[in-house]
PAZATI-764020 format. One record per residue: z negated, x, y of N, C-alpha, C in turn. Coordinates in Angstrom, 1 decimal. Atoms other than C-alpha are relative to their C-alpha. Example, Ala and Ser with C-alpha at 12.3 -4.5 7.8 and 13.67 -1.06 7.14 Angstrom:
2
0.0,0.9,-1.2,-7.8,12.3,-4.5,0.0,0.9,1.2
0.0,-0.9,-1.1,-7.1,13.7,-1.1,-0.8,-0.8,1.1
This chain:
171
0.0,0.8,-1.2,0.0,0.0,0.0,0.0,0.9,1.3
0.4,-0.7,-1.2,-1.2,2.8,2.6,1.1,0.5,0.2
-1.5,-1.0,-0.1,2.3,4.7,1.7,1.2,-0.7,0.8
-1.4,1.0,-0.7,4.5,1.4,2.9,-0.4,-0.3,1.6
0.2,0.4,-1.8,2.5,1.2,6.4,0.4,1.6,0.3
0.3,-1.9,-0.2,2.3,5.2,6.7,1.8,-0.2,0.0
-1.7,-0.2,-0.6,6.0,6.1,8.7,0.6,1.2,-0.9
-1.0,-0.8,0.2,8.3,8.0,7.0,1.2,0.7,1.1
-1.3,-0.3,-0.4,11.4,10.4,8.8,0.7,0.6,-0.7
-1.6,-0.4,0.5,14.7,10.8,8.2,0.7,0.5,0.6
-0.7,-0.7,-1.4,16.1,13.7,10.2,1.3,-0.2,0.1
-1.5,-0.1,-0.4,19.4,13.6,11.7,1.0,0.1,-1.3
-1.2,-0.9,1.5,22.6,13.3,9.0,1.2,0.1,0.8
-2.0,-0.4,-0.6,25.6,13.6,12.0,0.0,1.5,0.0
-0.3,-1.0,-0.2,27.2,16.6,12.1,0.5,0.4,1.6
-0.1,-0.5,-1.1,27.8,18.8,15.3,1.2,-0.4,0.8
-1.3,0.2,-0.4,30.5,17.3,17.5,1.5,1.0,0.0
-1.2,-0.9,0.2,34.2,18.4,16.9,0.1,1.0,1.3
0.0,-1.2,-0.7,35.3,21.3,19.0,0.8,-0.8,1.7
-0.8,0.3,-1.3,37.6,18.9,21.1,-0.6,-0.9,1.1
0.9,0.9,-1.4,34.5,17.2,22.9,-0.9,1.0,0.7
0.9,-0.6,-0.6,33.0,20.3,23.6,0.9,1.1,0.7
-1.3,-1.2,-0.7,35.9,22.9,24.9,0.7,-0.7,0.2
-0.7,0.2,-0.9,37.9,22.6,27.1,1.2,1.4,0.8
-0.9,-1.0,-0.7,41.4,25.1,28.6,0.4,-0.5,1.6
-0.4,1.0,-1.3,41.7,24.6,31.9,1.3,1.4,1.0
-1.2,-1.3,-0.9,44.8,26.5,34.1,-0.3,-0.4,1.3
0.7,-0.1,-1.7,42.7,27.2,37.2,-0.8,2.0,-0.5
0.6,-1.3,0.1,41.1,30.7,37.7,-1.4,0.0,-0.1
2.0,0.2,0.1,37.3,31.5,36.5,-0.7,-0.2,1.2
0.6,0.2,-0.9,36.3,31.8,39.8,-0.2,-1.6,0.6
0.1,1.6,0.1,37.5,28.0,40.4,-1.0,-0.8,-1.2
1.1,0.8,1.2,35.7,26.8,36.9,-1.3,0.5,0.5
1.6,-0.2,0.1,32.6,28.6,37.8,-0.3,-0.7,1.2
0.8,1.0,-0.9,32.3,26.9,41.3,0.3,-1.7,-0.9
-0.1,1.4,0.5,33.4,23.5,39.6,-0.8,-0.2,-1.1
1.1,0.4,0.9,30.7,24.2,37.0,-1.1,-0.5,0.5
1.1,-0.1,-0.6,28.2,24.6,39.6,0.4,-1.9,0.7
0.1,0.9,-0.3,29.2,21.6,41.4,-0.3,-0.8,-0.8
0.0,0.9,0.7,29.1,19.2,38.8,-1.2,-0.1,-0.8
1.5,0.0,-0.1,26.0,20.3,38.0,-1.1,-0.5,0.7
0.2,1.1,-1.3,24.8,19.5,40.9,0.3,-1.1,0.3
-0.5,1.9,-0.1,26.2,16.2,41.3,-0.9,-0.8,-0.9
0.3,0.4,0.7,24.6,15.4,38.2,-1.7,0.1,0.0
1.5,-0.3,-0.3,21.2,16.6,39.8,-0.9,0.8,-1.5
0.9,-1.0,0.7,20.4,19.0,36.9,-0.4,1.0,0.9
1.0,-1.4,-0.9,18.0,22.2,37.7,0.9,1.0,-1.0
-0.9,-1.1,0.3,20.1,25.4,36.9,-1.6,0.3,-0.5
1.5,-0.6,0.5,17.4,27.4,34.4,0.5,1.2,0.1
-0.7,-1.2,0.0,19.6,30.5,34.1,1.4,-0.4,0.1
-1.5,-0.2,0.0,23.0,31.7,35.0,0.4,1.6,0.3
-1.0,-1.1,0.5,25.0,34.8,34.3,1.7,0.0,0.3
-1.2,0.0,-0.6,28.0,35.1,36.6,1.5,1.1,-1.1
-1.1,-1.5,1.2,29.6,38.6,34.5,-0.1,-0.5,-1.4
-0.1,0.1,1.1,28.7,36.9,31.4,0.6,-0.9,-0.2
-0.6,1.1,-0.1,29.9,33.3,32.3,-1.1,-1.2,-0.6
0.7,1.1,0.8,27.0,31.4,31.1,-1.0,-0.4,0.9
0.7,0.9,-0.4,25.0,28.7,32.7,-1.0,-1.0,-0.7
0.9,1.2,0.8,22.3,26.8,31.0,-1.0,-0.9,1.4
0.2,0.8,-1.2,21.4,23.6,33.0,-1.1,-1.0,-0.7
0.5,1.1,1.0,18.5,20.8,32.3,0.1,-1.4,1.0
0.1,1.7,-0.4,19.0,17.2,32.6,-1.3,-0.8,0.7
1.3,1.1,-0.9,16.6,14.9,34.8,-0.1,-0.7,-0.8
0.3,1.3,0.5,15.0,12.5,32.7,-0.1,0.3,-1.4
-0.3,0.2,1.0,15.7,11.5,29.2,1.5,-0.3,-0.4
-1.9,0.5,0.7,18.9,10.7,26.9,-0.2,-1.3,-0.5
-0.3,1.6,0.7,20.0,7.7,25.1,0.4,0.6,-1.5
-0.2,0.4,1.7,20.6,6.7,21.3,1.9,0.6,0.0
-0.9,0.0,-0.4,24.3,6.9,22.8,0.3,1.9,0.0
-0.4,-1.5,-0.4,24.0,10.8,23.4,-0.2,0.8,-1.3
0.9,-1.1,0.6,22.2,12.1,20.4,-0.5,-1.0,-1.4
0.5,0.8,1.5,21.2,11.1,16.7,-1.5,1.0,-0.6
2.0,-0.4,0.2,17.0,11.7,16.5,-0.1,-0.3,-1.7
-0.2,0.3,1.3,17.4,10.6,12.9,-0.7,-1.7,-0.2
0.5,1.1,0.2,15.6,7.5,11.7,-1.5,-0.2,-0.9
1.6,0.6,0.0,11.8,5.7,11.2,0.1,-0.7,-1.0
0.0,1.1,1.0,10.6,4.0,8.2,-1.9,-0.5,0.3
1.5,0.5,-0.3,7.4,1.9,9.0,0.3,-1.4,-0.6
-0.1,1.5,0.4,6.6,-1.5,7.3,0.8,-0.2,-1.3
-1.1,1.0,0.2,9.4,-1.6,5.5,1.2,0.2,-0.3
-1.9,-0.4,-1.0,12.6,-1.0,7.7,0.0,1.2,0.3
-0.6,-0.9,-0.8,14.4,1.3,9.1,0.6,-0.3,1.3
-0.3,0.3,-1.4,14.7,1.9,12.6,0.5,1.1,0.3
-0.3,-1.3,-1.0,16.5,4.6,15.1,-1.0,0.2,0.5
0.7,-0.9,-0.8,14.5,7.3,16.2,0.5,0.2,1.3
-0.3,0.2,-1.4,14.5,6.5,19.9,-0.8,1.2,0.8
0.4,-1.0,-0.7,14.0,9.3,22.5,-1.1,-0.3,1.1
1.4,-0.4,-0.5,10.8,9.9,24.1,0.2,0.0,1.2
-0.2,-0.5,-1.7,10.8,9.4,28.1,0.1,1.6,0.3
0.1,-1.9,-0.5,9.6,13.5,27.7,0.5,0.5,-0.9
-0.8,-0.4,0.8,12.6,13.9,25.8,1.0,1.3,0.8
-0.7,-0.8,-1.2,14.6,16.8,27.4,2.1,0.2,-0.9
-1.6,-0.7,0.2,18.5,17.8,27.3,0.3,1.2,0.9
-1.1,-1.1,-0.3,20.0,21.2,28.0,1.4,0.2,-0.3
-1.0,-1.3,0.2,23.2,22.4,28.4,0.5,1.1,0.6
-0.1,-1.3,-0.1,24.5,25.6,27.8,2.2,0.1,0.3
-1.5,0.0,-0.6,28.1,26.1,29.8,0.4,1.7,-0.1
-0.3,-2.0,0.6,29.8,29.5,28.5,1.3,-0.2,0.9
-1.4,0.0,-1.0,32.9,30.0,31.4,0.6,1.1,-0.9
-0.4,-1.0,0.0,35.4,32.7,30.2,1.4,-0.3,0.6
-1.1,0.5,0.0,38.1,33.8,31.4,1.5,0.4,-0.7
-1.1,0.0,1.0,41.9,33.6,30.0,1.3,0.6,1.1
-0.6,-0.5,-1.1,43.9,36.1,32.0,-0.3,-0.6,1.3
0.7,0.1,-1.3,43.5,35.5,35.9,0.9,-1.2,0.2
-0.6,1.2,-0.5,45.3,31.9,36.3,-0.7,-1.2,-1.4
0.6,0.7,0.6,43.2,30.4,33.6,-1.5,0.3,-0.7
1.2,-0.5,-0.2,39.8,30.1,32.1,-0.7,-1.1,-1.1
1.2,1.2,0.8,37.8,28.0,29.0,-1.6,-0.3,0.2
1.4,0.9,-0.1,34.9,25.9,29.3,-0.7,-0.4,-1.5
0.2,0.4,0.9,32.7,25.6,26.3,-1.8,-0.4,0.4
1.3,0.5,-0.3,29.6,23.2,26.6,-0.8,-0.4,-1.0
1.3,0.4,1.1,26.6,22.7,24.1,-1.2,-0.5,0.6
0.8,0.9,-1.0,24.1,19.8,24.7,-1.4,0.4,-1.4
1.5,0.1,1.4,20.3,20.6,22.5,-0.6,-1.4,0.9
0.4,1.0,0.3,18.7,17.3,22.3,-1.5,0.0,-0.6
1.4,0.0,0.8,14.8,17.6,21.7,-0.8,-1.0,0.8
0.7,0.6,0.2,12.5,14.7,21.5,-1.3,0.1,-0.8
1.1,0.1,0.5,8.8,14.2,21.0,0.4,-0.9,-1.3
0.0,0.9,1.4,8.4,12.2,17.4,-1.2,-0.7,-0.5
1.2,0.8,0.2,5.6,9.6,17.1,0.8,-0.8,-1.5
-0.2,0.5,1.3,6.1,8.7,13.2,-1.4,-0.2,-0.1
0.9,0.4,0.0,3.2,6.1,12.7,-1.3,0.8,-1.2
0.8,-0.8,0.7,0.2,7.8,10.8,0.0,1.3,-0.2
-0.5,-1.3,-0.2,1.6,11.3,11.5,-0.5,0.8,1.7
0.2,-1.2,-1.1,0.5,14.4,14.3,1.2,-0.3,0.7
-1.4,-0.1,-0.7,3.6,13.8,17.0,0.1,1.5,-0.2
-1.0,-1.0,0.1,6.2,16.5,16.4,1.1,0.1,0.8
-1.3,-0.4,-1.1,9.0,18.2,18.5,1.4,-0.4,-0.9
-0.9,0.1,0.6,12.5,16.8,17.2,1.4,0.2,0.5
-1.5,0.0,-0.1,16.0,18.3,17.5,0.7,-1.1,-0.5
-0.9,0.8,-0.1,18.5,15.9,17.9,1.7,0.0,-0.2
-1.5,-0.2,0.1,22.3,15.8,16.7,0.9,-0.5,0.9
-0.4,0.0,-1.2,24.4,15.8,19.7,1.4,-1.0,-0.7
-1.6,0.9,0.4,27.3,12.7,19.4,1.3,0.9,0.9
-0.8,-0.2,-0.9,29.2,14.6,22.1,0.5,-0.4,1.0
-0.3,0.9,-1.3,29.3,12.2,24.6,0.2,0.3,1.5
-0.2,-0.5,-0.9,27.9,14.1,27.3,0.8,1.2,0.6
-0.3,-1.0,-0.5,29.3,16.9,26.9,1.5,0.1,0.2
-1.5,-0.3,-0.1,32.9,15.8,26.7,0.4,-1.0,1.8
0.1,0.8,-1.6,31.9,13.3,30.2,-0.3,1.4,0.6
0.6,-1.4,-0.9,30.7,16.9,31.5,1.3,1.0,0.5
-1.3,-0.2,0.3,34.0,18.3,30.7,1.4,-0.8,0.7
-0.9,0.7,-0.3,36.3,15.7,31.8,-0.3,-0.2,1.9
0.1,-0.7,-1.6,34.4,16.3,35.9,0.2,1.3,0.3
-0.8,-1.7,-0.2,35.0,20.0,35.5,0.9,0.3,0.6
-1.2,0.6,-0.2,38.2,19.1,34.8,0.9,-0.7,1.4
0.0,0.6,-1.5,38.5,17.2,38.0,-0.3,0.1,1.0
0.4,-0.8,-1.0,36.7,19.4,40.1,0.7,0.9,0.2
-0.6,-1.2,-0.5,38.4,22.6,39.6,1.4,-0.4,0.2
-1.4,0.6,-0.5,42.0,21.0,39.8,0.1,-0.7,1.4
0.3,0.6,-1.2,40.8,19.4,43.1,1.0,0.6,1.2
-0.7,-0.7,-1.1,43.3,20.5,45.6,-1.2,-0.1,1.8
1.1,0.2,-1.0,40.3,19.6,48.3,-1.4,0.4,-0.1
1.5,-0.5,0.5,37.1,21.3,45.8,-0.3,1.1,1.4
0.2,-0.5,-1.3,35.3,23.7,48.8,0.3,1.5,-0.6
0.2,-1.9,0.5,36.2,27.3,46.0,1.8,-0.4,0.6
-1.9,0.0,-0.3,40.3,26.2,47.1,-0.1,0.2,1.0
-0.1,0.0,-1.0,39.6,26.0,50.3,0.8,1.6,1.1
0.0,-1.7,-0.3,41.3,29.1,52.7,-1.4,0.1,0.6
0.9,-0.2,-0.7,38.7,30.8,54.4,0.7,0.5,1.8
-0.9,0.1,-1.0,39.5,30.0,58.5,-0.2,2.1,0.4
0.0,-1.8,-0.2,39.9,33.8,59.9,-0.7,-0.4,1.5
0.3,-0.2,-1.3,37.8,34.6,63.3,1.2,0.1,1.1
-0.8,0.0,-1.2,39.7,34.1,66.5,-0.9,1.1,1.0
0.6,-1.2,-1.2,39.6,37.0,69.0,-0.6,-0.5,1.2
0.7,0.0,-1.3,37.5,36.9,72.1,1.1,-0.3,1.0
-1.0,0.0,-0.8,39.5,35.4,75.0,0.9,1.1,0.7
-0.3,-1.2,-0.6,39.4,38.2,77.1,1.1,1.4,-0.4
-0.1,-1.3,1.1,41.1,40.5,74.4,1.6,-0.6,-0.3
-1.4,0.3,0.3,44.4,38.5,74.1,0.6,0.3,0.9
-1.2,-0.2,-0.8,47.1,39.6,75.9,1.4,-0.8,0.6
């Protein structure tokens, strides 16, 4: 009787999203992808934790929590049933944005999202739980990149205006 109230888990069984929701080739120059990483980052109000310009890598953390929608926590047995393991308000998401570049008119983008959630399994010590990433955000993360650095108006295309001489000094 004690063993059917007492919660069972069942960790994660998706596998890691395919390669085509997480990479991305883009025909713009690194220096464009890395401002259009940054931006979009920002837009999205993550906190930069580290970044590595010569190496191309950016690891960024999400405000808040995720959804069932982003991430597979695996699944709860209490009672009975089975339920989705639902993410923990002090659930966090990182990702890890690797820039390189591909000669000097192009440049890949490869993004990885970790997914860790607290785990309240009934009659159990809460535990920290990785989460199998659906690829959701990371290919919506990808697809503003995308749209940033192609921006014919982003602020890294911009020229830079040149200083005008001092009146007095023109002839």
């Amino acid at each position: 009787m004690m063993i059917a109230v007492a919660g069972c888990f069942y960790p994660p069984q998706g596998k890691p999203p395919d390669e085509s929701r997480t990479h991305l080739l883009l025909h713009s120059p690194y220096y464009k992808v890395w401002d259009a990483v940054h931006e979009v980052i920002m837009r999205n109000e993550y906190r930069i934790i580290t970044e590595n310009p010569d190496d191309g890598s950016i690891e960024a953390q999400a405000a808040g929590s995720f959804t069932l929608s982003d991430a597979d926590c695996g699944k709860l047995r209490a009672a009975g049933s089975k339920y989705n393991a639902e993410p923990d308000p002090n659930a966090t998401a990182l990702y890890d944005f690797q820039i390189k570049p591909r000669g000097t008119e192009m440049a890949t983008i490869d993004v990885q999202a970790t997914y860790t959630a607290p785990l309240h399994v009934p009659l159990h010590p809460m535990r920290g739980e990785q989460c199998v990433s659906r690829g959701t955000q990371e290919s919506r993360l990808l697809k503003e990149i995308e749209r940033q650095a192609l921006n014919p108006h982003s602020l890294s295309v911009q020229p830079i205006p040149v200083p005008l001489p001092a009146r007095k000094t023109v002839q």
